[in-house]
DOTOR-371104 format. One record per residue (C-alpha): residue in three letters; x, y, z. Coordinates in nm, 2 decimals. Each point is the difference from the previous one (the first is absolute). Example, Ala and Ser with C-alpha at 12.3 -4.5 7.8 and 13.67 -1.06 7.14 Angstrom:
BEGIN
+------+--------+--------+--------+
| resn |      x |      y |      z |
+------+--------+--------+--------+
|  ALA |   1.23 |  -0.45 |   0.78 |
|  SER |   0.14 |   0.34 |  -0.07 |
+------+--------+--------+--------+
END
This chain:
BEGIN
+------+--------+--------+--------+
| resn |      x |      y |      z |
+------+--------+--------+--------+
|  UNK |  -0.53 |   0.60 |   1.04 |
|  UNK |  -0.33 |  -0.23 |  -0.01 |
|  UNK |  -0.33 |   0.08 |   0.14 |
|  UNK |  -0.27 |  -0.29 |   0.06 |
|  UNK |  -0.39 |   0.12 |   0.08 |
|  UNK |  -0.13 |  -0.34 |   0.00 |
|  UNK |  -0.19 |   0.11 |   0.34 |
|  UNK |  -0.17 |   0.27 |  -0.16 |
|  UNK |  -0.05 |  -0.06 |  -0.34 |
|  UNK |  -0.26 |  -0.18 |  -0.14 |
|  UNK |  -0.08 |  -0.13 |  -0.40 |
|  UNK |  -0.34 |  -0.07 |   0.09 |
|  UNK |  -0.28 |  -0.08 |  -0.32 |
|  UNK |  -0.26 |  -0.16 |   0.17 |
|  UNK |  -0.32 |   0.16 |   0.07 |
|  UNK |  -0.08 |   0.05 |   0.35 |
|  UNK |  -0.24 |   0.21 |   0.24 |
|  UNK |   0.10 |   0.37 |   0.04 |
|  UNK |   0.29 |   0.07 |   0.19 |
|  UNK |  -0.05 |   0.28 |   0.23 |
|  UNK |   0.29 |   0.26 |   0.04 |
|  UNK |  -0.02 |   0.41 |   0.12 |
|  UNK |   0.22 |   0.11 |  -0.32 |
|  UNK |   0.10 |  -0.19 |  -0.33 |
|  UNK |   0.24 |   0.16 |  -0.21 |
|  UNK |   0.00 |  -0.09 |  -0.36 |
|  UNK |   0.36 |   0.01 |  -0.17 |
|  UNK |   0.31 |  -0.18 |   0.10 |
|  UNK |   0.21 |   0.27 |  -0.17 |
|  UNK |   0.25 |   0.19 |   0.21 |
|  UNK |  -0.26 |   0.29 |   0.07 |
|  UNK |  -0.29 |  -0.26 |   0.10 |
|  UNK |   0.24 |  -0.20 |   0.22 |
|  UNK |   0.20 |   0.30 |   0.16 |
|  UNK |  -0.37 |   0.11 |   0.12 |
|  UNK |  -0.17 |  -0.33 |   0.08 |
|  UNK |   0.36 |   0.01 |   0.27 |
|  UNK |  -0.11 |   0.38 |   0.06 |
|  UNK |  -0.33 |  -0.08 |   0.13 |
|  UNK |   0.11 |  -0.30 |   0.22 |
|  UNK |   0.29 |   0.18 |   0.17 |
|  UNK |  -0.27 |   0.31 |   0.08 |
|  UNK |  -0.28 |  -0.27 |   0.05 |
|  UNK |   0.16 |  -0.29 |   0.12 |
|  UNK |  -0.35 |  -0.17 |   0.12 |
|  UNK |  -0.17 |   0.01 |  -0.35 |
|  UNK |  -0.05 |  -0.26 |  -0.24 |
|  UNK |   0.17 |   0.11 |  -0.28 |
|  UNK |   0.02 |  -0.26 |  -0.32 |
|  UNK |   0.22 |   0.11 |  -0.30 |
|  UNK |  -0.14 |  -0.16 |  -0.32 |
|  UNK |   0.26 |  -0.04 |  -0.31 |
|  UNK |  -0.10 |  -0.15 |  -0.38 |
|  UNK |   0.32 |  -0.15 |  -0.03 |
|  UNK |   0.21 |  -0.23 |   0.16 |
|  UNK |   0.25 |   0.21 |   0.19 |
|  UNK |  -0.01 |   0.35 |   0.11 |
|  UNK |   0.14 |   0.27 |  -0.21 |
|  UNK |   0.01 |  -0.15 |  -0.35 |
|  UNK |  -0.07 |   0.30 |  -0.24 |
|  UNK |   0.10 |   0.34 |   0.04 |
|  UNK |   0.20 |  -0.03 |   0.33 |
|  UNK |   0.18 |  -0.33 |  -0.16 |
|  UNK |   0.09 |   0.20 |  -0.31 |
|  UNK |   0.12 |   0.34 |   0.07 |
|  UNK |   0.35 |   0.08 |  -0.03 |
|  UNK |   0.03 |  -0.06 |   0.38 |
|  UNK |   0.14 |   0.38 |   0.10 |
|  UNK |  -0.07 |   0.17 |   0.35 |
|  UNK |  -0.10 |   0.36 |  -0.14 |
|  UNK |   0.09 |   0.31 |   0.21 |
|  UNK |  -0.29 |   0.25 |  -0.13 |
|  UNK |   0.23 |   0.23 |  -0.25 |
|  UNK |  -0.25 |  -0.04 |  -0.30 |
|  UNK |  -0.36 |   0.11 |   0.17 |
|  UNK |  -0.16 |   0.35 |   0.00 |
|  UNK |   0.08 |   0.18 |   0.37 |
|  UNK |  -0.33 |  -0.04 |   0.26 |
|  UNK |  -0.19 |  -0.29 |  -0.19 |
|  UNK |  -0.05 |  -0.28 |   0.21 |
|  UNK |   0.21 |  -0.20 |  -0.23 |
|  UNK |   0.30 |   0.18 |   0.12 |
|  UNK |  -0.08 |  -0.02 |   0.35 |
|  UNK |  -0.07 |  -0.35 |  -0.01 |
|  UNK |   0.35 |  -0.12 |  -0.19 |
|  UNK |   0.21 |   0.19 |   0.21 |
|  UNK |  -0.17 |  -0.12 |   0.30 |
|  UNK |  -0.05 |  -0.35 |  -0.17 |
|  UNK |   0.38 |  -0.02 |  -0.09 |
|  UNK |   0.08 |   0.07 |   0.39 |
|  UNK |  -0.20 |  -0.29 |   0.10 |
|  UNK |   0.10 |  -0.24 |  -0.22 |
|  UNK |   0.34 |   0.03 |   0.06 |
|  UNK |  -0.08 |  -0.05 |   0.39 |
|  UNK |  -0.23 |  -0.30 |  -0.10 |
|  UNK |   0.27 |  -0.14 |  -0.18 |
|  UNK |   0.26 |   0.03 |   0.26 |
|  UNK |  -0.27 |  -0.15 |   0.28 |
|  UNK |  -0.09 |  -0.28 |  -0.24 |
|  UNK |   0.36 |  -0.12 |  -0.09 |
|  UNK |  -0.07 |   0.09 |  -0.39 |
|  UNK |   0.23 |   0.04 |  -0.24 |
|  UNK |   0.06 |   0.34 |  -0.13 |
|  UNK |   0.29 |   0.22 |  -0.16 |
|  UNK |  -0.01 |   0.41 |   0.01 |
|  UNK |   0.20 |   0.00 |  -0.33 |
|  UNK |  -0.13 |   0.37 |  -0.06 |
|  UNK |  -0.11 |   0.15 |  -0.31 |
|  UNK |   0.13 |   0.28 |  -0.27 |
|  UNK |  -0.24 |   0.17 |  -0.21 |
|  UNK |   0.22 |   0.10 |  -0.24 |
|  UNK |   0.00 |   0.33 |  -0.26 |
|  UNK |   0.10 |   0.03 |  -0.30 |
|  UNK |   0.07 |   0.34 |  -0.18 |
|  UNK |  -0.31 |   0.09 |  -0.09 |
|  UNK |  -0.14 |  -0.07 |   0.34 |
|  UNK |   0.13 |   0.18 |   0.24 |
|  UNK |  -0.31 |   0.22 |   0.12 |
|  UNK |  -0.25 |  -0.28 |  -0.01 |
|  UNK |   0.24 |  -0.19 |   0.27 |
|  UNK |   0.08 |   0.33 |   0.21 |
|  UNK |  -0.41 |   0.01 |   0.00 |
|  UNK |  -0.01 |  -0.40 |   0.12 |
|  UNK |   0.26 |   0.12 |   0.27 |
|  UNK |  -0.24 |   0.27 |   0.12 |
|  UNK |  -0.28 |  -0.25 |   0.03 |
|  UNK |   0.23 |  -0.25 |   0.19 |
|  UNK |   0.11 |   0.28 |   0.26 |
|  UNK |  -0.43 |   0.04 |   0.04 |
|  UNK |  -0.07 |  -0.33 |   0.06 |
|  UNK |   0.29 |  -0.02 |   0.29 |
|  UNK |   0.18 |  -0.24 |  -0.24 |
|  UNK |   0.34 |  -0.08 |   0.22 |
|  UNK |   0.35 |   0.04 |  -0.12 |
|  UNK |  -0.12 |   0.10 |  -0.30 |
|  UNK |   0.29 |   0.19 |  -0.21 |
|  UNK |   0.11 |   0.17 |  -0.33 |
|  UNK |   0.29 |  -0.19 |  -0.12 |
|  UNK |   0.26 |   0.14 |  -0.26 |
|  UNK |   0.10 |  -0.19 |  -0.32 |
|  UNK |   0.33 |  -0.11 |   0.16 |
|  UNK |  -0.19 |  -0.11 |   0.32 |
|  UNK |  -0.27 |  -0.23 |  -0.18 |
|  UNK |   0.34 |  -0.20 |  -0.08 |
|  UNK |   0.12 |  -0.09 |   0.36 |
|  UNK |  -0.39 |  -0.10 |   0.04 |
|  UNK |   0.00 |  -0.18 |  -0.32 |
|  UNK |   0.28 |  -0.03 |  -0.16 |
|  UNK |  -0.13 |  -0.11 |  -0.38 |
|  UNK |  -0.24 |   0.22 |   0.00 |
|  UNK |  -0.01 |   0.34 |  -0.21 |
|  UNK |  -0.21 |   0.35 |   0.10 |
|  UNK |   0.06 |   0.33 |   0.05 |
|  UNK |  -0.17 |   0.07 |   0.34 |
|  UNK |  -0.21 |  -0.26 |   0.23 |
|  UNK |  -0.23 |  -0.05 |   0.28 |
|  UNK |   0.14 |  -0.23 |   0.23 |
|  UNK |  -0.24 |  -0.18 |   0.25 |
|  UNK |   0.20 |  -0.22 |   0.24 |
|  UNK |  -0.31 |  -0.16 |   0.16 |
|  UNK |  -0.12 |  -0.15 |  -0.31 |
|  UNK |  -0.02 |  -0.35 |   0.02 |
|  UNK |  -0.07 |  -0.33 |  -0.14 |
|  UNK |  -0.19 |  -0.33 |   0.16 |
|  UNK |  -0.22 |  -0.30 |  -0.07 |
|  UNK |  -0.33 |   0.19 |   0.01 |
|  UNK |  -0.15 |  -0.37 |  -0.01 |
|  UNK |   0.23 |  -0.12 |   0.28 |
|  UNK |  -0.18 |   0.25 |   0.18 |
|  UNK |  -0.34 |  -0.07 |  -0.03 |
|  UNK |   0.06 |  -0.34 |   0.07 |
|  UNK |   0.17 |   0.07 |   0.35 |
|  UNK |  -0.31 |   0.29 |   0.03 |
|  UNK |  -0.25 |  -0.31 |  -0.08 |
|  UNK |   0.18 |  -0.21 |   0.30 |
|  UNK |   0.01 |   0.26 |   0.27 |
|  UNK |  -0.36 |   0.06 |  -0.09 |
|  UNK |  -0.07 |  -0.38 |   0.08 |
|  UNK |   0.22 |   0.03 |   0.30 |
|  UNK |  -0.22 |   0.25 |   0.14 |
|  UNK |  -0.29 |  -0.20 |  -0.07 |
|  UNK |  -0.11 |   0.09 |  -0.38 |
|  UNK |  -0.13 |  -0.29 |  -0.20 |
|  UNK |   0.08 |   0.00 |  -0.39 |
|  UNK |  -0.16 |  -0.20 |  -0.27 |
|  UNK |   0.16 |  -0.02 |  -0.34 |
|  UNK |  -0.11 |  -0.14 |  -0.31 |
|  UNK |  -0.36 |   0.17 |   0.06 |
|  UNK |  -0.13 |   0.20 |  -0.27 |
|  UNK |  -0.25 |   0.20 |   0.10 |
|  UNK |  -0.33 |   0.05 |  -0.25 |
|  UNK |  -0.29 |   0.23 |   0.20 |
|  UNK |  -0.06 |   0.20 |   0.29 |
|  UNK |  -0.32 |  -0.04 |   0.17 |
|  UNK |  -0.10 |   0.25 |   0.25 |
|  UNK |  -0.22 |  -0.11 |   0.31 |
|  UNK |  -0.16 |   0.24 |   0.28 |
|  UNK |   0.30 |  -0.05 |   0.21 |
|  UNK |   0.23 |  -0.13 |  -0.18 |
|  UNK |   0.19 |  -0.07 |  -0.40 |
|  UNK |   0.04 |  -0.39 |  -0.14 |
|  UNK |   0.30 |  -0.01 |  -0.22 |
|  UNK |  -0.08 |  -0.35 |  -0.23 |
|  UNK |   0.34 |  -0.15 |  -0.15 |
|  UNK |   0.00 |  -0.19 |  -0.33 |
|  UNK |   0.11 |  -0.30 |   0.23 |
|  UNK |  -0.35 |   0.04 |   0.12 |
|  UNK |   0.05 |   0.16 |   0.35 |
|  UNK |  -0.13 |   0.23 |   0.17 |
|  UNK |   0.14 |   0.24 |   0.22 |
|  UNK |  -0.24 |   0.21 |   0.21 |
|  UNK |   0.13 |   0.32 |   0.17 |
|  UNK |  -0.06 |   0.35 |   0.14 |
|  UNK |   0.18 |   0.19 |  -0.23 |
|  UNK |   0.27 |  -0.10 |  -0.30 |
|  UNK |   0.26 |   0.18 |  -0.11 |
|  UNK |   0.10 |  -0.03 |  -0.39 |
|  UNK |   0.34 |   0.05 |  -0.13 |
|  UNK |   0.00 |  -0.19 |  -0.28 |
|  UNK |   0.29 |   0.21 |  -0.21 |
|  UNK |  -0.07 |  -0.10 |  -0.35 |
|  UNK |  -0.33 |  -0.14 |   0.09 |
|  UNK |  -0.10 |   0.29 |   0.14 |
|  UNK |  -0.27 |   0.13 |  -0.24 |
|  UNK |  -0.17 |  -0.32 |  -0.07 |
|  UNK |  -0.03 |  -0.07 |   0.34 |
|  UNK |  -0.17 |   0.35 |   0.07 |
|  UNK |  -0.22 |  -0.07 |  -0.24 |
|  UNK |  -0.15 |  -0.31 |   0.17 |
|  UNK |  -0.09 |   0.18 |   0.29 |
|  UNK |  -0.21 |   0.29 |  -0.22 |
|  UNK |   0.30 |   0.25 |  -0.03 |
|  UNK |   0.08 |   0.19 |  -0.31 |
|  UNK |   0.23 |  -0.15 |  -0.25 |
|  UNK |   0.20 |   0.40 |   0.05 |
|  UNK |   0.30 |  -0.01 |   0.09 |
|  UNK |   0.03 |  -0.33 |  -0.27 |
|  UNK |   0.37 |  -0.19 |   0.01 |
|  UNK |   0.21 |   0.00 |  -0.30 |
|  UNK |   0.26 |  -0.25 |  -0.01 |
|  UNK |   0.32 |   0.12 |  -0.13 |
|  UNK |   0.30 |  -0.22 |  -0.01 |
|  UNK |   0.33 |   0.06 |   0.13 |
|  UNK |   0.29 |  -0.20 |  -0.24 |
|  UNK |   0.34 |  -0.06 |   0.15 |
|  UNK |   0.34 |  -0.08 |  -0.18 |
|  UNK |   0.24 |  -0.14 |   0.22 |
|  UNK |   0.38 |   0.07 |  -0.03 |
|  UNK |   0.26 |  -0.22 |  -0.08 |
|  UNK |   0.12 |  -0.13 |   0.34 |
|  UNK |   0.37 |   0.07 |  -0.12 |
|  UNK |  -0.07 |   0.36 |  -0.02 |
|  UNK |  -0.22 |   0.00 |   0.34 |
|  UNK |   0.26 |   0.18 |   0.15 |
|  UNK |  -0.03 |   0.31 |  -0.20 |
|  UNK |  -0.34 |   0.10 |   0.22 |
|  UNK |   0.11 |   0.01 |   0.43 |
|  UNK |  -0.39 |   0.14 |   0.04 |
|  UNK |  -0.28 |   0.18 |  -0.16 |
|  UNK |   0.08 |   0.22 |  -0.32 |
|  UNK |  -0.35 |   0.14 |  -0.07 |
|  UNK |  -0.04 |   0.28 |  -0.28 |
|  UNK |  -0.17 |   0.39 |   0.06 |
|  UNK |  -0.39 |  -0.10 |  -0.09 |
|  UNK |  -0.13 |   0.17 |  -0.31 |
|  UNK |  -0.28 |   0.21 |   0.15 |
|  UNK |  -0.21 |  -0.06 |  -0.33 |
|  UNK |  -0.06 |  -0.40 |   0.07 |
|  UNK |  -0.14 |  -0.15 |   0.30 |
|  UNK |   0.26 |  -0.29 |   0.03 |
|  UNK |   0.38 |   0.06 |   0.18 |
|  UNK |   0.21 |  -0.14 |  -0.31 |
|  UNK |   0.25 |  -0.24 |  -0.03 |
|  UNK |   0.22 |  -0.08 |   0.30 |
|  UNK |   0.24 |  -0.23 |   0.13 |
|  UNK |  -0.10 |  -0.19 |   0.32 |
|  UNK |   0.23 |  -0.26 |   0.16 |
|  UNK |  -0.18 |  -0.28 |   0.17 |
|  UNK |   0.09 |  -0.22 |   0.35 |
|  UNK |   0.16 |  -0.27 |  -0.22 |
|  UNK |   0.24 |   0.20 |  -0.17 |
|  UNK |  -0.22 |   0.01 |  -0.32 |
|  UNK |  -0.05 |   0.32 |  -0.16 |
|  UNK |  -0.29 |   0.10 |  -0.14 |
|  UNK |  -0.03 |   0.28 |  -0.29 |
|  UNK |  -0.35 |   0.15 |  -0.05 |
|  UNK |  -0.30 |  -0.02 |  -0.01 |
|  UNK |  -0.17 |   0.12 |  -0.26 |
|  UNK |  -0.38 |   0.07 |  -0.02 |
|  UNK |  -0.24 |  -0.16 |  -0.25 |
|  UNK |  -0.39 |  -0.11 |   0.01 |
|  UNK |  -0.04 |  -0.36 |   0.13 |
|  UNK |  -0.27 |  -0.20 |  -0.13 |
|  UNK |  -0.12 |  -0.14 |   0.30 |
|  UNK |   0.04 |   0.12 |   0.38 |
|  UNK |   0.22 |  -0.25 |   0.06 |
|  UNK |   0.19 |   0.01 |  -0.32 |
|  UNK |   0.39 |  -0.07 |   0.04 |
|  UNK |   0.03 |  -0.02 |  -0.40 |
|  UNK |  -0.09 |   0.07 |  -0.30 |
|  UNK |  -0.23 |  -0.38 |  -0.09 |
|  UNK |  -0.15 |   0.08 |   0.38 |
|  UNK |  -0.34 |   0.11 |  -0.13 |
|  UNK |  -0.39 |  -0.01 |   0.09 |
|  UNK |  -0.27 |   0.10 |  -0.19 |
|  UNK |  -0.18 |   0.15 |   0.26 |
|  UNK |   0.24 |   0.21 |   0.21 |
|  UNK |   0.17 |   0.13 |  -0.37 |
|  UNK |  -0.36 |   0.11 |  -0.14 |
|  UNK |  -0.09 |   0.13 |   0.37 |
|  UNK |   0.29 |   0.24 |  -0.04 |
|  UNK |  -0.02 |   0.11 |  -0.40 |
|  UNK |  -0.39 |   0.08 |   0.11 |
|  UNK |   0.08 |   0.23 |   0.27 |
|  UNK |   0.05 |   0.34 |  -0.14 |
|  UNK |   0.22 |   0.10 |   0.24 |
|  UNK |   0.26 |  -0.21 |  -0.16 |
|  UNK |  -0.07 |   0.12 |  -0.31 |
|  UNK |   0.04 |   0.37 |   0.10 |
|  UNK |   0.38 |  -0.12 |   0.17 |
|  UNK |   0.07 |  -0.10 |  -0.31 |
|  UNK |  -0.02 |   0.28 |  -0.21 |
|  UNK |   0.21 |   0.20 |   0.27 |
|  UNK |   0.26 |  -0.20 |  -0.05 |
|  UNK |   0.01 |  -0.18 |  -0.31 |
|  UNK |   0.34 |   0.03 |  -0.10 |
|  UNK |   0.14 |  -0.10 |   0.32 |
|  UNK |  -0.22 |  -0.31 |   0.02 |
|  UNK |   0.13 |  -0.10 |  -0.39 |
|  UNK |   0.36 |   0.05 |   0.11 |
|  UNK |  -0.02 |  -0.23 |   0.29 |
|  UNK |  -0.21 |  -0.28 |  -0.21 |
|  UNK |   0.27 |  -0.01 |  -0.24 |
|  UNK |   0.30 |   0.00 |   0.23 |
|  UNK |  -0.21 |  -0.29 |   0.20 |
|  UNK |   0.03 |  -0.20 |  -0.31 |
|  UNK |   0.40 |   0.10 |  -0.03 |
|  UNK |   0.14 |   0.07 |   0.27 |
|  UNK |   0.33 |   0.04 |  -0.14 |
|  UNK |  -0.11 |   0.35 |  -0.09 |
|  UNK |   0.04 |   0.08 |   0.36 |
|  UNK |   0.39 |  -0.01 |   0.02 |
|  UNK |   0.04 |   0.32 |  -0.14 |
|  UNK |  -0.23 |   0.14 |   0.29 |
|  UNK |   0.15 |  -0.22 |   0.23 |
|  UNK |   0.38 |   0.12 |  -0.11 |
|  UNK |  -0.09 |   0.36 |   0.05 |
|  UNK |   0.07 |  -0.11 |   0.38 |
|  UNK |   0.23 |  -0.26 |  -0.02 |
|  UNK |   0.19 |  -0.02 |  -0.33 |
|  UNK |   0.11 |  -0.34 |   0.03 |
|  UNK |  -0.28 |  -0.15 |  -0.06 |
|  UNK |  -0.07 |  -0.20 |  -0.30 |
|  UNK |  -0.29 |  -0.15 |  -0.22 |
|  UNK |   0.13 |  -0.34 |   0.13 |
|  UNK |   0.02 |   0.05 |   0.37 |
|  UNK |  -0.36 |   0.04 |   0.03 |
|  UNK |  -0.29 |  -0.28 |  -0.04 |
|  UNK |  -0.35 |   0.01 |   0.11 |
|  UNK |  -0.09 |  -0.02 |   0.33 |
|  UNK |  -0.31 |  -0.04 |   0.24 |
|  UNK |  -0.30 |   0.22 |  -0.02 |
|  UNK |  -0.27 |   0.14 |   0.22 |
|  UNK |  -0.33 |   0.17 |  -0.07 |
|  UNK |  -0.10 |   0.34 |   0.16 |
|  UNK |  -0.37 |   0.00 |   0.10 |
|  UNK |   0.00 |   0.37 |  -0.13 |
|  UNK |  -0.36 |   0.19 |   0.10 |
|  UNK |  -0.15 |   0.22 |  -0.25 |
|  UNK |  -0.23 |   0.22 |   0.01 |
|  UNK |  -0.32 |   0.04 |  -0.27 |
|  UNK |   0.18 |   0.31 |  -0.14 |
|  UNK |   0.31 |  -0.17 |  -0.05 |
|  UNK |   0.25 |   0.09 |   0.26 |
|  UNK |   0.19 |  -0.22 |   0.22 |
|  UNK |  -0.14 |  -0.03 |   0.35 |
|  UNK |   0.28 |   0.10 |   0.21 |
|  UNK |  -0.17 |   0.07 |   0.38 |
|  UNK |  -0.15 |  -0.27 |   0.21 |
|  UNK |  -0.36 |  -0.08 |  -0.08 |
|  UNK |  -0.25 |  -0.17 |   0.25 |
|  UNK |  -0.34 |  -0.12 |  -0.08 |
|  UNK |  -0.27 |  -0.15 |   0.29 |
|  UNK |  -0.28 |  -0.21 |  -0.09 |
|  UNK |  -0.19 |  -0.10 |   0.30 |
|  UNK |   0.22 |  -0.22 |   0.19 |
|  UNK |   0.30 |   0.01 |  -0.23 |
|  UNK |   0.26 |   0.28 |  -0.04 |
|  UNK |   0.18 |  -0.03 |  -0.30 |
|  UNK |   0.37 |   0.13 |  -0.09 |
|  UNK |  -0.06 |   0.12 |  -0.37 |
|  UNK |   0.39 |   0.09 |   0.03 |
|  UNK |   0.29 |  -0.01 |   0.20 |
|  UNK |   0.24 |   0.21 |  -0.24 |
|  UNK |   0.40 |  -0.08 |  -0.09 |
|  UNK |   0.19 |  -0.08 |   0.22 |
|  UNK |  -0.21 |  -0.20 |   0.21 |
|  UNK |   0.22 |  -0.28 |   0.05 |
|  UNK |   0.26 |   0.26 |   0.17 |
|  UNK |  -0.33 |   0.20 |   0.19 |
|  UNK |  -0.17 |  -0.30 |   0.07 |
|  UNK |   0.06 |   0.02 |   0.40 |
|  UNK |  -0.13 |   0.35 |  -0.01 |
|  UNK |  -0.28 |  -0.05 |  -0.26 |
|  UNK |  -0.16 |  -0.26 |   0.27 |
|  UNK |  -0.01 |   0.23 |   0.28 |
|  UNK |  -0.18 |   0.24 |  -0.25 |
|  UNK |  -0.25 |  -0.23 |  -0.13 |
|  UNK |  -0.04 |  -0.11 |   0.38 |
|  UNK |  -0.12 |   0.31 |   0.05 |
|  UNK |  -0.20 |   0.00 |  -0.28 |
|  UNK |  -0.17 |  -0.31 |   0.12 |
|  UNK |  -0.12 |   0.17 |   0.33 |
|  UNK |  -0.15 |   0.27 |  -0.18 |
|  UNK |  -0.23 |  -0.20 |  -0.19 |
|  UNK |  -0.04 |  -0.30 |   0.28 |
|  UNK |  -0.04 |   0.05 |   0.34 |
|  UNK |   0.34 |  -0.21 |   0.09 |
|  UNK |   0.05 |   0.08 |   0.35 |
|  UNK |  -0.36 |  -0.11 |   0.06 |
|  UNK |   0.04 |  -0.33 |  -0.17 |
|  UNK |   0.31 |  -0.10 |   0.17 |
|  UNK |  -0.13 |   0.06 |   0.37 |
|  UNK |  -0.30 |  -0.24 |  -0.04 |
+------+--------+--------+--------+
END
């Protein structure tokens, strides 16, 4: 399935006079573009420009995630975060079916072993809060007719867990926006903000310059630099941690039918290793979690000066560290052999070998952080003049990306006077 923009999208480098639009959302990321489409379907007589450093949409964290649809076991009852995946899962599957996307509900187990069993019964309980549905306890014997390689002794089986192109879908998001009148510019970094009595300039590196009523940032792994050139506090500052895939031997693919995902260790902050089947059959075994040395950082030579010595001076970082030393030293190591996986890796599946893995694609998980040291895991929303910017849309926001717009629509009319603008 191929998508073509070339009506709305625009490489432009040339400088030109100020373009005048009502809102200009910064970010071509799945959260940027599911709002920019957001605010057109609610305001459909705006001018609404999306503006994206790169040349397609959704290149970074949406392009390298491990593509699953999440139904909202993990998240702590009555946080926003809960509310927003299970109502984010909902619509996505609905946007899906609408916009002829491919998709597979290959569910998910979340499997125990012995020593496990009350951490899991505890996930359960959260699940049943968040109005998770078909969620179930499943037995030993019943984890086999689910999957039947894989070893446990009691799991949580999510049937609604699902797997799709998260890229795929910001793409098809991108064209409807254009269909509905939305004009996107790629390859147009933007360097300053410049607020006028009525109004906010965003100037490209291309040299243009975009004036509008209000912008909206979501620049994901951006996100802290780009506060800070409108006069916001570095706090909350993005860490970049690096997600490392192995990929399994396609002759043993069919030992994994959908998501095998381990009981999360309640002492670290990351889910643990899992195994994730992909739309083209691949699957994918992972990720781990180490620092990246540069936002964008897919491995280890991917390094800047600049964004590494940004990160080893804020003492937030610093403090992470020390909570969790040993776990960060354990995943550095195993990033440079992987092999020592397997053994982790056959505690689920015990036909796996050191030779049926290789290494496989990567991402990088804009990961806020606070001053003190603890991972940033609520939205957080900043406003400087004319600009509202999205400090944080939390994990999974691929999957809660749908709901996450209507909530940062509403955002948007709390600090601007929308509904004004839009009947001029």
């Amino acid at each position: 399935m191929l998508y073509f923009f070339h009506a709305c999208f625009f490489s432009m480098s040339s400088s030109q006079s100020p373009a005048l639009y009502d809102v200009v959302v910064v970010g071509g990321g799945i959260v940027g573009v599911a709002t920019a489409r957001e605010l057109k379907l609610n305001y459909p007589k705006m001018k609404i420009c999306l503006v994206e450093k790169e040349k397609e949409l959704g290149m970074h964290q949406t392009g390298h995630n491990s593509g699953v649809v999440h139904a909202g076991i993990y998240y702590k009852p009555g946080t926003l975060k809960a509310k927003l995946c299970v109502e984010g899962m909902n619509l996505a599957y609905e946007y899906f079916d609408k916009r002829n996307i491919p998709y597979k509900k290959c569910g998910k187990l979340i499997v125990a072993l012995n020593e496990q069993l009350e951490p899991l019964h505890d996930l359960y309980e959260r699940s049943i809060q968040n109005n998770v549905k078909d969620v179930r306890l499943v037995s030993a014997e019943e984890i086999k007719t689910i999957e039947p390689y894989c070893k446990g002794v009691k799991a949580i089986h999510s049937p609604n867990t699902g797997i799709v192109d998260w890229g795929l879908v910001t793409r098809v998001m991108g064209e409807e926006f254009c269909e509905l009148g939305g004009e996107i510019r790629l390859n147009q970094q933007v360097e300053s903000f410049k607020e006028n009595p009525e109004s906010v300039t965003i100037s490209t590196k291309q040299g243009d310059h975009l004036e509008s009523s209000y912008a909206l940032v979501c620049a994901g792994l951006q996100a802290d630099e780009m506060a800070l050139k409108s006069g916001c506090s570095l706090e909350p500052a993005i860490v970049p941690f690096r997600g490392e895939y192995l990929l399994l031997n396609p002759a043993k693919q069919h030992l994994v039918r959908g998501n095998i995902y381990p009981v999360p260790d309640p002492n670290f902050p990351f889910l643990g290793v899992h195994f994730t089947p992909r739309m083209d059959g691949s699957v994918w075994l992972g990720p781990n979690a180490v620092l990246a040395f540069k936002k964008e950082g897919y491995r280890w030579r991917d390094f800047s000066v600049r964004e590494l010595f940004s990160t080893l001076r804020y003492p937030g970082f610093w403090r992470l560290g020390l909570k969790y030393t040993r776990y960060g030293s354990k995943e550095m190591i195993m990033s440079w052999f992987p092999s020592m996986r397997v053994n982790e890796l056959k505690q689920y599946i015990e036909e796996i070998e050191a030779g049926d893995i290789q290494r496989g694609p990567s991402g990088v998980r804009a990961q806020a952080l606070s001053s003190s040291g603890d991972l940033v895991d609520d939205f957080v929303f900043h406003s400087a003049g004319r600009t509202l910017h999205c400090r944080n849309a939390p994990s999974p926001a691929a999957t809660s990306s749908l709901a996450i717009a209507k909530h940062i629509l509403n955002e948007l009319r709390r600090e601007f006077k929308l509904d004004e603008l839009s009947s001029r």
